[in-house]
RODO-2510 file (C-alpha; in nm, 4 decimals, decimal comma):
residues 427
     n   res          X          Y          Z
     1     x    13,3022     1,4147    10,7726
     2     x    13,4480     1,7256    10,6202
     3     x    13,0989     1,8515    10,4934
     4     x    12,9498     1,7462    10,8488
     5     x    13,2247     2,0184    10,9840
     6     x    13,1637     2,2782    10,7377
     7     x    12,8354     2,3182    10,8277
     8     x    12,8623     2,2777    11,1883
     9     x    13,1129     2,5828    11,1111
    10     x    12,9007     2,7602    10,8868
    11     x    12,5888     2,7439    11,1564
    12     x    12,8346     2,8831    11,4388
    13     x    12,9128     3,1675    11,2017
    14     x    12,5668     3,2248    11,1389
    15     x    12,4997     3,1907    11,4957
    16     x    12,7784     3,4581    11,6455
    17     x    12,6522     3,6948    11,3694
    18     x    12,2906     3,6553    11,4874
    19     x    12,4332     3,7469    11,8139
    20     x    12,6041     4,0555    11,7159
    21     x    12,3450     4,1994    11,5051
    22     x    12,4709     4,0946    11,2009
    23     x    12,4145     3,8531    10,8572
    24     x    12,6747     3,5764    10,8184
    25     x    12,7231     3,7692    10,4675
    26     x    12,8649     4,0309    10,6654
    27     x    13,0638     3,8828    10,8905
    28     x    13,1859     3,5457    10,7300
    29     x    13,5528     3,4574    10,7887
    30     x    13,5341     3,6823    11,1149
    31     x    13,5869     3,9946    10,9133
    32     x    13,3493     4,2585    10,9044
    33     x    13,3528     4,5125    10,6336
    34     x    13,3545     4,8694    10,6166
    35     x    13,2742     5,1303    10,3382
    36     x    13,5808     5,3907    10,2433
    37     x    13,3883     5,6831     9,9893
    38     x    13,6339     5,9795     9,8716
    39     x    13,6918     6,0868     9,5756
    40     x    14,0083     5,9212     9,4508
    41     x    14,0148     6,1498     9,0959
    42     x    13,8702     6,4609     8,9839
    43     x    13,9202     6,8534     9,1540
    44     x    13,8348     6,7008     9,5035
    45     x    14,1243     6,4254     9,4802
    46     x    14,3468     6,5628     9,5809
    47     x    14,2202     6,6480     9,9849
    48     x    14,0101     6,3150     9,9467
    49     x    14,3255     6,0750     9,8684
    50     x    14,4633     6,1401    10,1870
    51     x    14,1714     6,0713    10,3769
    52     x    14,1057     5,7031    10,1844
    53     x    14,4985     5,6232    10,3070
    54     x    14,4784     5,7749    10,6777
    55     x    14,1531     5,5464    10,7176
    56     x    14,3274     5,2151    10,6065
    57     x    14,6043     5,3257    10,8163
    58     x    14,3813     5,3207    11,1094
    59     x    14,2152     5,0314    11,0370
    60     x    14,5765     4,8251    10,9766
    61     x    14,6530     4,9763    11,3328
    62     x    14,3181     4,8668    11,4864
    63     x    14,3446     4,4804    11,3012
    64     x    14,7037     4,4546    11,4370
    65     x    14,5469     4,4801    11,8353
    66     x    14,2664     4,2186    11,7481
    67     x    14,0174     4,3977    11,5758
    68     x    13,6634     4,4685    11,6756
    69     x    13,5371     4,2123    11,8899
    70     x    13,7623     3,9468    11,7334
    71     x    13,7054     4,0555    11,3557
    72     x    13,9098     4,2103    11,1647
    73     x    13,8344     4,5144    10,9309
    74     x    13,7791     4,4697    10,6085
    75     x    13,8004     4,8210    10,3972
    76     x    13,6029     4,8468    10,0501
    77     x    13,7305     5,1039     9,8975
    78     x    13,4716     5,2894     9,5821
    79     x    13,5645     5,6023     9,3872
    80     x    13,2699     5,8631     9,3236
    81     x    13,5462     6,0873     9,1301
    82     x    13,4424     6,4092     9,2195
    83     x    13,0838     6,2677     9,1286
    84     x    12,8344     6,4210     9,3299
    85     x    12,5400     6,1503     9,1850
    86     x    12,8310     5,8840     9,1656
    87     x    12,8430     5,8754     9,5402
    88     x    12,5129     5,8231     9,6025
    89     x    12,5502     5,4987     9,3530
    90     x    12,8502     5,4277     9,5303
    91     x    12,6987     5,4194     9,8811
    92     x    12,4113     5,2648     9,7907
    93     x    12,6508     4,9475     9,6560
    94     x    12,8480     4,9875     9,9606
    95     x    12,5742     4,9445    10,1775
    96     x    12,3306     4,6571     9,9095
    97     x    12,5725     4,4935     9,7682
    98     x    12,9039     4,4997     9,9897
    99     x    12,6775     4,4746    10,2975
   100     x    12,9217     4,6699    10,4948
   101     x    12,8202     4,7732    10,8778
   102     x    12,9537     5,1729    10,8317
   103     x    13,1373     5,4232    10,5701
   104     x    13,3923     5,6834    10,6300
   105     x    13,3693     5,8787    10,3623
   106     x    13,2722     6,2322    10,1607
   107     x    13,4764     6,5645    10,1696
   108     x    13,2156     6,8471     9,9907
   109     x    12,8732     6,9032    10,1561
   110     x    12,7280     6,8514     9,8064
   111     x    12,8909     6,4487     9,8260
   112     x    12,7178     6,4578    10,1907
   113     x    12,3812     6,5802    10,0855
   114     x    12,4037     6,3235     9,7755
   115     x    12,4826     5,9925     9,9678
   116     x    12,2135     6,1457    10,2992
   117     x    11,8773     5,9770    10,1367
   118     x    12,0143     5,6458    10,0673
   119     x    12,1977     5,6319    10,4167
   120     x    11,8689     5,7330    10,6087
   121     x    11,6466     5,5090    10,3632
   122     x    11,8524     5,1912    10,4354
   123     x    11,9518     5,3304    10,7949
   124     x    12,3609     5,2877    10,7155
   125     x    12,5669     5,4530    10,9186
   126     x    12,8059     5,7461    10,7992
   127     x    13,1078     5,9638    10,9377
   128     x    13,1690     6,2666    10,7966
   129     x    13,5334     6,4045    10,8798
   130     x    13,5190     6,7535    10,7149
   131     x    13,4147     7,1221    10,8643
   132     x    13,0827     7,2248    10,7033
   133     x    12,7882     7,4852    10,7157
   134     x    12,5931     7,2721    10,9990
   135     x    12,1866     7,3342    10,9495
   136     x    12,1475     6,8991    10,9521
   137     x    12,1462     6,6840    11,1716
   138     x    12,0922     6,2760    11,1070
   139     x    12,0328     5,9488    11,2969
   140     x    12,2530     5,8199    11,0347
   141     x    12,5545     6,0422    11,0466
   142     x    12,8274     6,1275    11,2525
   143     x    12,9884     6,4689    11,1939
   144     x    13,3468     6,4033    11,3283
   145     x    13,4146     6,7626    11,1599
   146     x    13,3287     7,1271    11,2676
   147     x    13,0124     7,3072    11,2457
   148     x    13,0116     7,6744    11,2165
   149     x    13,0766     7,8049    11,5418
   150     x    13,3636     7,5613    11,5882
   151     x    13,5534     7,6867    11,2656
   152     x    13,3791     8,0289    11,0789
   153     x    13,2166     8,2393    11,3595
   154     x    13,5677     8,2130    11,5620
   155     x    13,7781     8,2923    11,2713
   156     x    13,6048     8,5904    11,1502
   157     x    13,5847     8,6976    11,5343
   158     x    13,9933     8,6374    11,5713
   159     x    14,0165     8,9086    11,2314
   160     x    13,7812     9,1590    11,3809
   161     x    14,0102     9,1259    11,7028
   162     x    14,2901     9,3788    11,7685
   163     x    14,4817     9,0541    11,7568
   164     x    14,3668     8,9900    11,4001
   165     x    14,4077     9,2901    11,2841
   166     x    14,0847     9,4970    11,3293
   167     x    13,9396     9,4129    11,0057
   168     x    13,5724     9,6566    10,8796
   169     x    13,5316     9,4739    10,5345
   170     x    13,5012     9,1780    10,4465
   171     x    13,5444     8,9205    10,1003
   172     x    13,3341     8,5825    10,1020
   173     x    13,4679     8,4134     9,8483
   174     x    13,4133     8,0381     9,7941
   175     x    13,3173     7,7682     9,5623
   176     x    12,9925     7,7965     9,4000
   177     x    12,7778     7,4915     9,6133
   178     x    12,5985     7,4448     9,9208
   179     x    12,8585     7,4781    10,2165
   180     x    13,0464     7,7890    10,0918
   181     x    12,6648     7,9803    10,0340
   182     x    12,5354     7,8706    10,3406
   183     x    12,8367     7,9457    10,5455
   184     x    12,8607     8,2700    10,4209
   185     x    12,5301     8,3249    10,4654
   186     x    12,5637     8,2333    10,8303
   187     x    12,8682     8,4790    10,8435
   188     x    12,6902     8,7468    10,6567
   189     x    12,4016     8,7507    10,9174
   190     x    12,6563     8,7452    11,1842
   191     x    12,8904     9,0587    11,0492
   192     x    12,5094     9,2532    11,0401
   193     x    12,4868     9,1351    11,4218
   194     x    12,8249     9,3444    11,5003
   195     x    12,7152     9,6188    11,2626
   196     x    12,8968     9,5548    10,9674
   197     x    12,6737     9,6652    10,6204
   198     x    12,6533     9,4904    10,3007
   199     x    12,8291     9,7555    10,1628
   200     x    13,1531     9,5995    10,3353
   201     x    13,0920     9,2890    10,2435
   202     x    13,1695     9,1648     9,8884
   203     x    13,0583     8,8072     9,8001
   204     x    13,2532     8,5743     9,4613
   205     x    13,1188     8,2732     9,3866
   206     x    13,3519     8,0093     9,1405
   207     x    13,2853     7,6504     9,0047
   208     x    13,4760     7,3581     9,1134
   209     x    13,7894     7,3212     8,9232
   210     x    13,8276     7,6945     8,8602
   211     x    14,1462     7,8371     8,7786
   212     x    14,1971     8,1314     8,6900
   213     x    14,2054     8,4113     8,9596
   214     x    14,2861     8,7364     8,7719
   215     x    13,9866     8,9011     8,7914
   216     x    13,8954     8,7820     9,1228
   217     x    14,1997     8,8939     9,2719
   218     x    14,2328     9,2373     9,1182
   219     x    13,8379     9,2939     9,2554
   220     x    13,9339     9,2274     9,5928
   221     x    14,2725     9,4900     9,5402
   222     x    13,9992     9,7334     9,4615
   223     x    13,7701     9,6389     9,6951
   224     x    14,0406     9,6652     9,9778
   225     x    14,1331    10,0006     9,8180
   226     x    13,8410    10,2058    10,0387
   227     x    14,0406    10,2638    10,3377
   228     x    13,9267    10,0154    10,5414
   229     x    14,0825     9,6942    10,6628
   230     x    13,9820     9,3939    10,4772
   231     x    14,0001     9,0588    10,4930
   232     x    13,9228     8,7472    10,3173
   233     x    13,7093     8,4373    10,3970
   234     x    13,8085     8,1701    10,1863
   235     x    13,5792     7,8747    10,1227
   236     x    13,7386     7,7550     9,7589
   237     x    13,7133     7,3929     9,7642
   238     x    13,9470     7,1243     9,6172
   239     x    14,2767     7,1814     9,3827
   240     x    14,1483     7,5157     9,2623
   241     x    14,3133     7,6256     9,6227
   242     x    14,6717     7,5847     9,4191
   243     x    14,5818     7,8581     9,1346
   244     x    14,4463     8,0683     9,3577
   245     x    14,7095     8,1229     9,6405
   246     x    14,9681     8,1218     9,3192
   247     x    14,7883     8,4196     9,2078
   248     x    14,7521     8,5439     9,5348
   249     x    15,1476     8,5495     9,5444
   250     x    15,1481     8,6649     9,1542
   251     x    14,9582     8,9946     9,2466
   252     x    15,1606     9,0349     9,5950
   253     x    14,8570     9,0630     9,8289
   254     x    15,0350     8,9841    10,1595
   255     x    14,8622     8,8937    10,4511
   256     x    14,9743     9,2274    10,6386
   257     x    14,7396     9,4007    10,3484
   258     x    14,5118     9,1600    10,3455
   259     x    14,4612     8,8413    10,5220
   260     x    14,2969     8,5702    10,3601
   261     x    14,1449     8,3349    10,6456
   262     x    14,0437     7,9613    10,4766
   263     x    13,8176     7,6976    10,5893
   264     x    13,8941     7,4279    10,3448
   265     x    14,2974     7,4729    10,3133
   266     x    14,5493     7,2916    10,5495
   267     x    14,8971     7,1289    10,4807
   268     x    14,7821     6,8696    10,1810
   269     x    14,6385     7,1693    10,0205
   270     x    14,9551     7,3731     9,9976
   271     x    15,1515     7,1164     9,9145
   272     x    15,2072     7,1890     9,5543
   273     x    15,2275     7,5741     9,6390
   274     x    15,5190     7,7887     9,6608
   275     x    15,4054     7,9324    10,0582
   276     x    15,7182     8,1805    10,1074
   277     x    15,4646     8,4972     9,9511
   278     x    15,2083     8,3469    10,1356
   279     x    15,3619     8,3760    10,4966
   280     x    15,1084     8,5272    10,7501
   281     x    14,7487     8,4324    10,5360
   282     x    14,5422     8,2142    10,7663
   283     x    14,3398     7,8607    10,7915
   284     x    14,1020     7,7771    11,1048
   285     x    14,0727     7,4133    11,1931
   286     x    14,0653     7,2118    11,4811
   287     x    14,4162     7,0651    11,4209
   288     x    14,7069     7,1225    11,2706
   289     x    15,0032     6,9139    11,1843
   290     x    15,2445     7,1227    11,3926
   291     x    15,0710     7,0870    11,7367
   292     x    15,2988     6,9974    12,0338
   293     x    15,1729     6,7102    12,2052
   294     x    15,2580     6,3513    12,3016
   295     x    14,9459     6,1817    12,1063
   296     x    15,1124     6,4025    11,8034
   297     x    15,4345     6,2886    11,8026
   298     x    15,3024     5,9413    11,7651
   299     x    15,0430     5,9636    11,5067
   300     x    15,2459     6,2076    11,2561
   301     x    15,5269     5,9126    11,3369
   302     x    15,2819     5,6665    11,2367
   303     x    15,1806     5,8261    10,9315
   304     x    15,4996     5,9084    10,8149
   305     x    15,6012     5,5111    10,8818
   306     x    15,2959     5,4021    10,6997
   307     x    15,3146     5,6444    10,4051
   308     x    15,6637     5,5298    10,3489
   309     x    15,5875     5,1987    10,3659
   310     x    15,3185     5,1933    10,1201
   311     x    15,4843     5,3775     9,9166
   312     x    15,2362     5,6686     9,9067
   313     x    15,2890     5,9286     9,6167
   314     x    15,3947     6,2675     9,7612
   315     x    15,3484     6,1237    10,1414
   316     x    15,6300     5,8855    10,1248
   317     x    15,8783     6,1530    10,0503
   318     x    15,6838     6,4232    10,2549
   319     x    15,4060     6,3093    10,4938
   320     x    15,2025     6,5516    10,5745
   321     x    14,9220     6,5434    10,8374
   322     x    14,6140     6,7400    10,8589
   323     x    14,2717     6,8699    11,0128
   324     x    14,0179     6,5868    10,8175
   325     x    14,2948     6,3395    10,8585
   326     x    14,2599     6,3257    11,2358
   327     x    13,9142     6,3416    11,1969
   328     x    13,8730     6,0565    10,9973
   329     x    14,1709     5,8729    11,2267
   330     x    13,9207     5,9753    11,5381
   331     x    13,5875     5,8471    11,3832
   332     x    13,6807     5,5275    11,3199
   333     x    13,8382     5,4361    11,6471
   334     x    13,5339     5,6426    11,8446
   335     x    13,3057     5,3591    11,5868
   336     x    13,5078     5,0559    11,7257
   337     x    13,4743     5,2496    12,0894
   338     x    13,0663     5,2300    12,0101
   339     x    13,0456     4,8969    11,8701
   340     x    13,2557     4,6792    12,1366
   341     x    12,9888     4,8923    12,3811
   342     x    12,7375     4,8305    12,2567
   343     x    12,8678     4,4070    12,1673
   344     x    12,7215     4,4972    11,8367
   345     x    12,7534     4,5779    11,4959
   346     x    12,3807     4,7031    11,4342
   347     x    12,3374     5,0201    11,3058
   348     x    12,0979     5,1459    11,5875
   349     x    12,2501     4,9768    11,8866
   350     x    12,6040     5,1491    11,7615
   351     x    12,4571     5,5219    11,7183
   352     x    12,3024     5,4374    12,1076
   353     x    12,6819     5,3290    12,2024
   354     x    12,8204     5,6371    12,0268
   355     x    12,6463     5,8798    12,2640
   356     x    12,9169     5,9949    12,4937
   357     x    13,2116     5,8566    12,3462
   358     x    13,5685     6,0014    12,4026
   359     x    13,9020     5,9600    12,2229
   360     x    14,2605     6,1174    12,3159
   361     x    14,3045     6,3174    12,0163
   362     x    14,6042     6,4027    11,8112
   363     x    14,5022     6,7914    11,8635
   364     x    14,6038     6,7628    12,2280
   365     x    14,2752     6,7117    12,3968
   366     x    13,9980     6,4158    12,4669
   367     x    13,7484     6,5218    12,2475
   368     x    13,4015     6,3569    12,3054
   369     x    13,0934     6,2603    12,0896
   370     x    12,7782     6,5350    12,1864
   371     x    12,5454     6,3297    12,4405
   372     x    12,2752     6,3969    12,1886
   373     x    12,3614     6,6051    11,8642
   374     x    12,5829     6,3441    11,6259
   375     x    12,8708     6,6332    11,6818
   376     x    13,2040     6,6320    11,8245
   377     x    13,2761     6,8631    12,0941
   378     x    13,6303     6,9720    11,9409
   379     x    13,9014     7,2836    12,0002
   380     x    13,9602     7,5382    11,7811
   381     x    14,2780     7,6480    11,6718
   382     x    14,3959     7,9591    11,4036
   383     x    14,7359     7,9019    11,2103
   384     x    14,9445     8,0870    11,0071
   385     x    15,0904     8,0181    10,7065
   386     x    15,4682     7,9556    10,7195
   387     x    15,7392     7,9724    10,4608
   388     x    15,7660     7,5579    10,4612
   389     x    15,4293     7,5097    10,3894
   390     x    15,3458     7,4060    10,7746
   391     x    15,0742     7,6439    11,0460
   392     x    15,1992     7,8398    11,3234
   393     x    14,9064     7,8399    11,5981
   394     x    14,8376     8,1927    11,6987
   395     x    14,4950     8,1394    11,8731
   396     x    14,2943     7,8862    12,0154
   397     x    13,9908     7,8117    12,2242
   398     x    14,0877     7,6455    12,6168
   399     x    13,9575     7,3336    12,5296
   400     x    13,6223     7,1546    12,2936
   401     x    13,3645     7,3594    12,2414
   402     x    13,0551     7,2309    12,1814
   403     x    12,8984     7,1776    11,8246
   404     x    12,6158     7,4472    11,7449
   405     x    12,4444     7,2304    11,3750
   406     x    12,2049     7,4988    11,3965
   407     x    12,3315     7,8617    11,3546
   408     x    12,2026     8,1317    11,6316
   409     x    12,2392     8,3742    11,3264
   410     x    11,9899     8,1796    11,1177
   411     x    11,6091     8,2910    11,1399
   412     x    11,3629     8,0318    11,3107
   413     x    11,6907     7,7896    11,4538
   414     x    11,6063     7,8527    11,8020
   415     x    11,2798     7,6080    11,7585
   416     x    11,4816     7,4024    11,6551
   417     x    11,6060     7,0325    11,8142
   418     x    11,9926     6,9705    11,8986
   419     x    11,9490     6,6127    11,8473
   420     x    11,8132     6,3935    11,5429
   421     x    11,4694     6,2117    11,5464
   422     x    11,6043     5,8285    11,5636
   423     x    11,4311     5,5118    11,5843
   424     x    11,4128     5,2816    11,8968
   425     x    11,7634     5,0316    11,9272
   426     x    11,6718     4,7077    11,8213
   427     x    11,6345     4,4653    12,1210
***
């Protein structure tokens, strides 16, 4: 009798899975699982540690309403430790061996480009919750982060402003791999668009990890030293953002000399760095912990709760929030948004379902999912550095602004299509 009822229960299993566009390995025990890929260790740890713990928040917070579609989430978390070949191992288990139906995951454009072949090969499905240098676009991901002209183009146009202080030369200084290069050359075609020579433009390349700034610093004194306003556009990458603003502060380069604008820098970032000489320098994102709004409130509340409650180093005594953070919080609801559309867990039928979608935001807006490109339409938003470590907003766009993944400032981008080549949904 009991073995007659285990596999009438085993063929219903197999049977709702069917259904749902799934394999009763999968889905057994009404869970489903889902990949979590970010560096845990390494120079990338510590913006990627956050991310791993804001996306089991999220999916605690989704399980505790029900689920998706009556299963509950089940997170398998890998570390590629700063890796770039380790993560596309790690995908590739997440998606062969733990069978699971999407992965929230990667921080450096070098992880993304890494884990892109075996994600389009075995058509898994990945969000990507960090700004980057756009020129991609994939069936298989979802870029829940900004592309250029949602982050770089504004910011640089903010310090050419009289607002931003007028600035005529310019530093591009970043970490030595694909998204600071291409970004800057992105912004180095657009500062020749509003006149701006190479001659006023000085380009510094480090590795990951770097940490001395010395030198670097000291060139950019004397590069500032021509008589013209200068500014900096910081793409450093990972925990070598501490030694640099440190130095920064050693050599006293204040922001009313010259402002240093960063792409890759936001509260978790300056956590370990003494801010109070670094009052005034500048980060563009599309969020920042200190926005004023009701959807806010809640989720820094939340985090906070949760932090403390799983006793998270560094966030249980000071939970911080930040731009990749609500990303990654926003892609995973806008995935359970798809799938309970589309009454599916099937890659194809869920990237169909995704087309469109809209989430309340904790930036203050309902940000939606491009109708075609894979790219969120979001808001963009320039902070300040304060003495407490936290952004003061001193320009942003009216609302979302629509992803551009191919740059205007790029030769040969206008034949290009603003949406991916996909295969047909299953029926």
């Amino acid at each position: 009798m009991e073995r007659r009822v285990f596999l009438k229960k085993l063929v219903v299993t197999a049977a709702v899975a069917a259904a749902i566009g799934g394999t009763p390995s999968v889905y057994a025990k009404d869970t489903v699982k889902v990949g979590i890929l970010h560096s845990l260790s390494g120079t990338m740890a510590i913006s990627e540690t956050a991310l791993k713990d804001v996306a089991l928040m999220t999916i605690e917070e989704i399980n505790a309403k029900g689920g998706v579609m009556g299963y509950q989430i089940e997170p398998v978390v890998v570390d590629p430790a700063s890796n770039w070949p380790l993560f596309a191992e790690k995908a590739r288990q997440l998606l062969t061996q733990d069978k699971v139906a999407v992965v929230f995951g990667c921080w450096t454009s070098v992880s993304r480009k890494s884990v892109l072949p075996v994600f389009e090969e075995l058509n898994g499905l990945l969000f990507y919750p960090v700004q980057y240098e756009g020129e991609e676009i994939s069936k298989n991901v979802f870029y829940t982060g900004a592309a250029p002209n949602q982050q770089a183009i504004p910011a640089v146009e903010y310090l050419m402003s009289k607002d931003g202080g007028e600035a005529k030369r310019w530093v591009l200084l970043g970490t030595d791999y694909v998204y600071p290069r291409t970004t800057n050359k992105i912004l180095r075609a657009f500062l020749h668009s509003k006149g701006v020579t190479d001659a006023d433009i000085m380009e510094e390349y480090t590795p990951f990890g770097h940490s001395d700034y010395q030198t670097i610093i000291a060139k950019i004194k004397t590069f500032a030293s021509a008589g013209k306003k200068t500014a900096v556009v910081s793409t450093i990458n990972g925990d070598s953002n501490v030694p640099f603003y440190k130095e920064l502060g050693n050599q006293g380069l204040k922001a009313t000399d010259v402002p240093v604008v960063a792409f890759s820098v936001g509260e978790e970032e300056l956590r370990g760095v003494d801010t109070k000489p670094l009052v005034g320098h500048l980060a563009a994102w599309n969020y920042f912990m200190s926005v004023k709004n009701p959807t806010n409130t809640e989720f820094t509340k939340k985090w906070a709760a949760y932090a403390k409650a799983k006793n998270i180093p560094g966030q249980k005594d000071k939970p911080l929030t930040n731009d990749p953070m609500e990303a990654t919080y926003v892609g995973i609801h806008m995935w359970k948004q798809a799938v309970e559309k589309a009454k599916s867990f099937d890659v194809d039928k869920v990237t169909v379902a995704m087309a469109g979608q809209t989430f309340k935001a904790p930036d203050g807006y309902t940000i939606q999912m491009d109708a075609k490109n894979h790219h969120l339409h979001k808001p963009v938003m320039i902070g300040e550095v304060k003495s407490d470590g936290q952004f003061n907003v001193v320009w942003k766009t009216k609302g979302p602004i629509k992803a551009q993944p191919w740059s205007p400032y790029i030769p040969g981008n206008e034949a290009k299509k603003d949406e991916p080549a996909r295969m047909a949904a299953k029926k």
